[in-house]
LOVEXLO-466509 format. One record per residue: residue number from 1; residue in three letters; x, y negated, z of N, C-alpha, C in turn. Coordinates in steps of 0.2 Angstrom, whole numbers, plus 2048, in hexadecimal, padded with zeros to 3 digits. Atoms other than C-alpha are relative to their C-alpha. Layout:
<sites>
+-----+------+--------+---------+------+---------+----------+-------+--------+---------+------+
!  nr ! rest ! n_east ! n_north ! n_up ! ca_east ! ca_north ! ca_up ! c_east ! c_north ! c_up !
+-----+------+--------+---------+------+---------+----------+-------+--------+---------+------+
! NUM !  ALA !      X !       Y !    Z !       X !        Y !     Z !      X !       Y !    Z !
...
+-----+------+--------+---------+------+---------+----------+-------+--------+---------+------+
</sites>
This chain:
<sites>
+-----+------+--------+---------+------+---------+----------+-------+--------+---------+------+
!  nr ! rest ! n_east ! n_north ! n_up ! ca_east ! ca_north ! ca_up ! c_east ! c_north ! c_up !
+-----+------+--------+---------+------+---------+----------+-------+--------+---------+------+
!   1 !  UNK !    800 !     805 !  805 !     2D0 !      A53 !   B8F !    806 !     7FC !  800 !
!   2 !  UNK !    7FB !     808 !  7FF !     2DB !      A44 !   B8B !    7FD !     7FB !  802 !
!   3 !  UNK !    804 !     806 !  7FD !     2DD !      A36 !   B93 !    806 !     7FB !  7FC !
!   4 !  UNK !    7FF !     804 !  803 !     2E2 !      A26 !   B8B !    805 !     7FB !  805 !
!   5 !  UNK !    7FD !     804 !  7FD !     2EF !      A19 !   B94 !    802 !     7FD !  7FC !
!   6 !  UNK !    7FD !     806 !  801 !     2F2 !      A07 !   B8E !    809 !     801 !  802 !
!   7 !  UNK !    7FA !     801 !  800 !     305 !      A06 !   B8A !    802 !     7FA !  805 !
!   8 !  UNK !    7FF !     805 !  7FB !     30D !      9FD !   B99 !    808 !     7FF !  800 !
!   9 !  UNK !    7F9 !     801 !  804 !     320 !      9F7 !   B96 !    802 !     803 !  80A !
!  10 !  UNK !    7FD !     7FE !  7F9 !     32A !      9FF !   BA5 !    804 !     7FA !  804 !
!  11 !  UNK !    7FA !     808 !  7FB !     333 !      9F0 !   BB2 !    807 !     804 !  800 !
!  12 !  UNK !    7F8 !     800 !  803 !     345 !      9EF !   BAE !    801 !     7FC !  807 !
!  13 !  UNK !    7FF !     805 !  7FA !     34E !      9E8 !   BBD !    802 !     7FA !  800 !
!  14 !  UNK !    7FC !     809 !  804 !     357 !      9D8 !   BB3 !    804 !     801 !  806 !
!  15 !  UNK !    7FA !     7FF !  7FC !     365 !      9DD !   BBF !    805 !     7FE !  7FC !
!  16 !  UNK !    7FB !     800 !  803 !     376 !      9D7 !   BB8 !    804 !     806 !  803 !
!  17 !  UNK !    7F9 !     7FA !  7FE !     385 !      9E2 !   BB7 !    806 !     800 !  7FC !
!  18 !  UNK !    7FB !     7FF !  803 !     396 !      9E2 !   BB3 !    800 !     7F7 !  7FA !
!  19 !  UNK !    7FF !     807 !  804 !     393 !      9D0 !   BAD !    7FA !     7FD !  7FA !
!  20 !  UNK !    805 !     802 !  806 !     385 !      9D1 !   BA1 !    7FA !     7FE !  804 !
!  21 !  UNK !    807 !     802 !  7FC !     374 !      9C9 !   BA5 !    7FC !     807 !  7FE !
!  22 !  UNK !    804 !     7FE !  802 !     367 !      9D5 !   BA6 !    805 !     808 !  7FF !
!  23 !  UNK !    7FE !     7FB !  801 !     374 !      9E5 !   BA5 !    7FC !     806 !  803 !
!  24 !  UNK !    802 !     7FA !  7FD !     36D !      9F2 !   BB1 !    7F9 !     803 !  7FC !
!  25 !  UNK !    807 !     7FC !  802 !     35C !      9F2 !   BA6 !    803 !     805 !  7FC !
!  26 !  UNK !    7FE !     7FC !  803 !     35D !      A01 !   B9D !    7FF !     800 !  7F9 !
!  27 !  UNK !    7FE !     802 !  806 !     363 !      A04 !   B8D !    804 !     7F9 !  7FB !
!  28 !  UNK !    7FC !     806 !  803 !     36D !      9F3 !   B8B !    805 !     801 !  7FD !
!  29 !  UNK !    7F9 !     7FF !  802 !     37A !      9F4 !   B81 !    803 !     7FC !  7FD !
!  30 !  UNK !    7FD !     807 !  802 !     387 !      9E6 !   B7D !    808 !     803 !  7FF !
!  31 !  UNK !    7FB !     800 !  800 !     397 !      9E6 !   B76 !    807 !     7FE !  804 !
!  32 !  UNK !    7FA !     801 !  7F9 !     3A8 !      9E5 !   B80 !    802 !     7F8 !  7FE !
!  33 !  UNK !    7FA !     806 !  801 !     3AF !      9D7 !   B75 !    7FC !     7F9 !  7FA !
!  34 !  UNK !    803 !     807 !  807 !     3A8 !      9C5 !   B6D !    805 !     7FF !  7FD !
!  35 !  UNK !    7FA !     803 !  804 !     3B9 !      9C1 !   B67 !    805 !     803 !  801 !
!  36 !  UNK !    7FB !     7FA !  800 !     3C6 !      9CC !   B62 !    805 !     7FC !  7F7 !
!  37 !  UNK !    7FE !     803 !  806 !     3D4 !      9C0 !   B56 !    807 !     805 !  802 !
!  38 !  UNK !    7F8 !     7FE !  7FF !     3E6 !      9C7 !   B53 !    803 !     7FA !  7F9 !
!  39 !  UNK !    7FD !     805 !  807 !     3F0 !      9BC !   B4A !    80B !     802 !  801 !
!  40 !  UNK !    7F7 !     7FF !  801 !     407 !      9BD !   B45 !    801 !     7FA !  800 !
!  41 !  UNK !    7FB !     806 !  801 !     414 !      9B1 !   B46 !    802 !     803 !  7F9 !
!  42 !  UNK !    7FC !     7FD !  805 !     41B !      9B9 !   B36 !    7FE !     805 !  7FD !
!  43 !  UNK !    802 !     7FB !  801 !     416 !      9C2 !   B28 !    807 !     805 !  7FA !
!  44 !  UNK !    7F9 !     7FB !  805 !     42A !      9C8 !   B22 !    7FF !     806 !  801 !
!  45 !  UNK !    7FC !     7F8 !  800 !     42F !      9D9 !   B20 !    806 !     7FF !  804 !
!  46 !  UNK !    7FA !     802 !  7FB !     43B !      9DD !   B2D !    800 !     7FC !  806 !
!  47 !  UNK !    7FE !     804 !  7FC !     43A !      9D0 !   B37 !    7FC !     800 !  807 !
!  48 !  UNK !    802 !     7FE !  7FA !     435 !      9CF !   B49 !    7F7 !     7FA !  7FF !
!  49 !  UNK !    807 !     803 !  800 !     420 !      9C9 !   B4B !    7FF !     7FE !  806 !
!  50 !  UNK !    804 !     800 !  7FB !     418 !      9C4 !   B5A !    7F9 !     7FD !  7FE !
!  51 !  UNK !    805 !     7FE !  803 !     408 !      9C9 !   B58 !    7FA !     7FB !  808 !
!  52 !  UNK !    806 !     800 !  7F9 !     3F9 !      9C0 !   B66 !    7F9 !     802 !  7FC !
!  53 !  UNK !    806 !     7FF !  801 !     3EA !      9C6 !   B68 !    7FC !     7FD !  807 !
!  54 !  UNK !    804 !     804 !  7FD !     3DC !      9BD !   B70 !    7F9 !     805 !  7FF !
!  55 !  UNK !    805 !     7FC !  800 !     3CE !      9C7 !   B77 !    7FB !     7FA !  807 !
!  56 !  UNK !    802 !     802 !  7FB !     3BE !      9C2 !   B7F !    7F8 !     805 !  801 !
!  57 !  UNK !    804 !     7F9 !  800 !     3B2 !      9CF !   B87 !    7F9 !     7FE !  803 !
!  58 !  UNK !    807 !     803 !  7FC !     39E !      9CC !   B8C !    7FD !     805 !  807 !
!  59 !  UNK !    805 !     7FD !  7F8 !     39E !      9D8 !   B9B !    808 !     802 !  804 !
!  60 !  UNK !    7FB !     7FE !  7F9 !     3AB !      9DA !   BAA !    802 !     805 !  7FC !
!  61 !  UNK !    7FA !     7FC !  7FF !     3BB !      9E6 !   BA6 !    802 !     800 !  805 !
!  62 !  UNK !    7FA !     7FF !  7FA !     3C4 !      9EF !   BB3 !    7FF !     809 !  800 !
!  63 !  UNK !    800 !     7F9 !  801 !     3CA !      9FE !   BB7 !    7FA !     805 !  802 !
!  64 !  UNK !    806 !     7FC !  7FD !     3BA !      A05 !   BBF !    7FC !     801 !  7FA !
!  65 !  UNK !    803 !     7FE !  806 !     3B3 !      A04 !   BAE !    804 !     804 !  7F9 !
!  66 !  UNK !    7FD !     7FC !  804 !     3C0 !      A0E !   BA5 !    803 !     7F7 !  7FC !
!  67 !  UNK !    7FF !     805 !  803 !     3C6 !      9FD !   B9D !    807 !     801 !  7FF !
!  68 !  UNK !    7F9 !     7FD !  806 !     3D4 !      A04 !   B90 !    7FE !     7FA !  7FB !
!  69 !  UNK !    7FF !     804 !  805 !     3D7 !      9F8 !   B82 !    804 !     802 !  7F9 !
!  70 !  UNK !    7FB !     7FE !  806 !     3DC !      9FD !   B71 !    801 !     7FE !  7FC !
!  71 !  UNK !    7FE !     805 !  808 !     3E3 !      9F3 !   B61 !    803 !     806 !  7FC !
!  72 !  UNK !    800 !     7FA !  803 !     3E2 !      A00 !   B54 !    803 !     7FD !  7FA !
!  73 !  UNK !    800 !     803 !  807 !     3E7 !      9FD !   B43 !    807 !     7FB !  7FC !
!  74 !  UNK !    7F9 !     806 !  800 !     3FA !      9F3 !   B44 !    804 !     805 !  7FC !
!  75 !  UNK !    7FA !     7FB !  803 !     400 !      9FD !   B35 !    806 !     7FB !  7FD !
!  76 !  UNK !    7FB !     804 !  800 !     411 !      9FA !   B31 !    803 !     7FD !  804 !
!  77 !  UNK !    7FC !     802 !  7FB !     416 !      9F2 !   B41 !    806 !     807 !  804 !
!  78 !  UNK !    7FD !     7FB !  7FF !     424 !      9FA !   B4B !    802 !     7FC !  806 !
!  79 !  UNK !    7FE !     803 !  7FB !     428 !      9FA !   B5D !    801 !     806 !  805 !
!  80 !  UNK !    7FD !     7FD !  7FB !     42F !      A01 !   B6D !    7F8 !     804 !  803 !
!  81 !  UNK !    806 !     7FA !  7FE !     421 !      A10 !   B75 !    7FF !     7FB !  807 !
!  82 !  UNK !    802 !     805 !  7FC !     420 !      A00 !   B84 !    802 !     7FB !  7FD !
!  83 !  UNK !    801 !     807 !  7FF !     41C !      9EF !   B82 !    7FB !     7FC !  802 !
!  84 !  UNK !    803 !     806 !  7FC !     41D !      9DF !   B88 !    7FC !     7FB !  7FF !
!  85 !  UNK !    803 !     804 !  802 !     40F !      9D5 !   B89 !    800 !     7F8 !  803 !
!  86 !  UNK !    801 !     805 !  7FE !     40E !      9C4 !   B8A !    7FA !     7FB !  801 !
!  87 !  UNK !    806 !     804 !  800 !     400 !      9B7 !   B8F !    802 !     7F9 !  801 !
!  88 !  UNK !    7FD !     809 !  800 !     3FF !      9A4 !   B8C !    7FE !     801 !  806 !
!  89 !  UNK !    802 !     804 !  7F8 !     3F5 !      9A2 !   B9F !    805 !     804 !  804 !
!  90 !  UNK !    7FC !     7FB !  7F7 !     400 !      9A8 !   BB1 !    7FA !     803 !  7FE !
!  91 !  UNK !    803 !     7FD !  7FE !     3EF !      9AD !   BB6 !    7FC !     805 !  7FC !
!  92 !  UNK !    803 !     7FC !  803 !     3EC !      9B9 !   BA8 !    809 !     806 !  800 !
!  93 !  UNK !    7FB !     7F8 !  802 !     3FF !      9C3 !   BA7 !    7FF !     804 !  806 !
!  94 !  UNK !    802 !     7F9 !  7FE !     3F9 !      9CF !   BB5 !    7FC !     804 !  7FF !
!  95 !  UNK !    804 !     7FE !  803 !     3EB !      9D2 !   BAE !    7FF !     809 !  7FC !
!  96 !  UNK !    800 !     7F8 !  804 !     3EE !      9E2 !   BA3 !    808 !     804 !  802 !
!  97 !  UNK !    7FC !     7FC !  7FF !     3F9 !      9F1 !   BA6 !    801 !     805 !  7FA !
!  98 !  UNK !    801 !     7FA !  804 !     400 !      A00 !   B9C !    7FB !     805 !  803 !
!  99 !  UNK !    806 !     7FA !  7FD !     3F2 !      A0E !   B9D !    804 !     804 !  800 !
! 100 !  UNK !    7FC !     7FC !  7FD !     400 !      A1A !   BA1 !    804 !     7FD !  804 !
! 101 !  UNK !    7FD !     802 !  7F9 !     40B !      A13 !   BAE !    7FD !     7FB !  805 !
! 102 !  UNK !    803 !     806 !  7FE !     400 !      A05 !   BB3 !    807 !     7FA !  803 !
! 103 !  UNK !    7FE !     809 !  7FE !     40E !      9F7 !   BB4 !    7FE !     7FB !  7FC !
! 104 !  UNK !    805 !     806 !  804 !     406 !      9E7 !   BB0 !    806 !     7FE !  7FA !
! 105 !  UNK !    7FC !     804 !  805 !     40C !      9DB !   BA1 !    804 !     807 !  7FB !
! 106 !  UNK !    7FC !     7FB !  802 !     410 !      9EC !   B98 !    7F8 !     802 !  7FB !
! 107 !  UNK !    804 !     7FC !  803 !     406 !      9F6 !   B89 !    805 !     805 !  7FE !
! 108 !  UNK !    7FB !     7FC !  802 !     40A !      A05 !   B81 !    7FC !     802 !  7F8 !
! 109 !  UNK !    801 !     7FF !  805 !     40C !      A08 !   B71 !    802 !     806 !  7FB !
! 110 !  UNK !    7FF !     7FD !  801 !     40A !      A15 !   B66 !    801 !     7FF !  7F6 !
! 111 !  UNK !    7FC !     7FF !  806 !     415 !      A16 !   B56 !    7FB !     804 !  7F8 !
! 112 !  UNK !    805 !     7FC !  804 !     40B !      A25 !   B4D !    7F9 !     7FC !  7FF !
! 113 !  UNK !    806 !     803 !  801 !     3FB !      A1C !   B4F !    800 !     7F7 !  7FC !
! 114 !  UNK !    800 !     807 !  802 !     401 !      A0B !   B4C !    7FA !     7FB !  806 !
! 115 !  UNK !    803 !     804 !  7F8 !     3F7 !      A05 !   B5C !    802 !     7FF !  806 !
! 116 !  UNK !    7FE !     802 !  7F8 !     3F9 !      9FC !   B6E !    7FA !     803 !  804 !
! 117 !  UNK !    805 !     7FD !  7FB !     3EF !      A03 !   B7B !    802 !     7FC !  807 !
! 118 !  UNK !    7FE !     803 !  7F9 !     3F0 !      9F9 !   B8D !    7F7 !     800 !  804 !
! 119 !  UNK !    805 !     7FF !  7FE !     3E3 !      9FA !   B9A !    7FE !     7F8 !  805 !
! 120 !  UNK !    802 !     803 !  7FA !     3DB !      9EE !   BA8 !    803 !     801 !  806 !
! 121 !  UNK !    7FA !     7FB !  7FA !     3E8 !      9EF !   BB8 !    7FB !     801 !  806 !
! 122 !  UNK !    803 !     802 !  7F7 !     3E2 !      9F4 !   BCA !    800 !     7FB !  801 !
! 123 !  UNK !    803 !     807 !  7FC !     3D8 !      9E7 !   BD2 !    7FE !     7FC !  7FC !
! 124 !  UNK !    7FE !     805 !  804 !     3D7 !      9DD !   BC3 !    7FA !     801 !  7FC !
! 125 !  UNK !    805 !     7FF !  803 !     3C6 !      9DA !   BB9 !    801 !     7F9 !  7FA !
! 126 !  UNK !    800 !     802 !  807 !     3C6 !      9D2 !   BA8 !    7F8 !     7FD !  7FE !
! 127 !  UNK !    805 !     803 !  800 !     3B8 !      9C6 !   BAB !    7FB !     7FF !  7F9 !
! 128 !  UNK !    804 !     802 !  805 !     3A9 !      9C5 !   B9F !    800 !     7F7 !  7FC !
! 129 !  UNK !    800 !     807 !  804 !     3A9 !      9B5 !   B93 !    806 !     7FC !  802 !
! 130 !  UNK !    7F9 !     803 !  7FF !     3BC !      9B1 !   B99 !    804 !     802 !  7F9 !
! 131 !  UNK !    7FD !     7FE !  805 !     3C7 !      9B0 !   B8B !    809 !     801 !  801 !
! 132 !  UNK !    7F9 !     7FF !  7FF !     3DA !      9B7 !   B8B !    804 !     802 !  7FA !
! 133 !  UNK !    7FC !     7FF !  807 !     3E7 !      9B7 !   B7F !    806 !     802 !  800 !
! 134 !  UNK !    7F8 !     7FD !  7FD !     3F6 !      9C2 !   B80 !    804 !     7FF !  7F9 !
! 135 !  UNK !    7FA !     800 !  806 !     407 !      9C5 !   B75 !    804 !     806 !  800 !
! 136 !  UNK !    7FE !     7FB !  801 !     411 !      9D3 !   B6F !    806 !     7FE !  7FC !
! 137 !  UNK !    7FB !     802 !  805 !     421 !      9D4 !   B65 !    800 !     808 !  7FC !
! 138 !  UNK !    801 !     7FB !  804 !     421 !      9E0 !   B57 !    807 !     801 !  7FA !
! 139 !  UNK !    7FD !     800 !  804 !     42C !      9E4 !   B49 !    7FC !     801 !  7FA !
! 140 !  UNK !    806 !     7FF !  806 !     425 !      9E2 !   B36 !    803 !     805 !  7FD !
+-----+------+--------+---------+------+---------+----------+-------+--------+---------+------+
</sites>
């Protein structure tokens, strides 16, 4: 025969992880970024931009988590296949590295796509609910 059992909700650990409360229960799923602004000095033609972008993530980055970052969608800009980023805080320019050479204060950009790519550097974790705000120079 059949037997009946009262639905009983399984225990979830409410363990954090990687910055979130309550991460390890299963199936949580949260986004990387609360705040994601980009803004220009300049919307000439031709002329040189500095572009910053201010990111702020709700779970620990770092390289242990594959923590690549990608700004997609800078069409029309134009820039060298490395660049320099800059940060308003000290304690935020070592922060990110190019995700092929891993020098810090470096992204890499790719021309065809019109996107920057930079990752999390070794040792280095991109704290949950910290906000950081880099720069870039760009051509329009």
């Amino acid at each position: 025969g059949n037997a009946a059992f009262p639905p009983i909700p399984i225990a979830k650990p409410g363990t954090d992880a990687l910055g979130v409360n309550g991460g390890m229960d299963p199936i949580r799923v949260v986004y990387w970024f609360t705040k994601r602004e980009l803004t220009q000095s300049t919307p000439l033609a031709s002329a040189l931009n500095r572009l910053r972008l201010v990111l702020q993530p709700n779970v620990d980055l770092s390289p242990a988590v594959s923590a690549e970052i990608l700004l997609s969608g800078v069409f029309g800009a134009v820039a060298d296949s490395v660049v320099e980023l800059e940060s308003d805080a000290p304690e935020h320019a070592d922060l990110f590295c190019d995700p092929i050479s891993g020098i810090a204060r470096r992204a890499a950009w790719d021309q065809f796509t019109s996107s920057l790519r930079f990752a999390v550097c070794a040792g280095k974790i991109f704290a949950a609910r910290s906000t950081v705000a880099l720069a870039f120079w760009v051509r329009n």
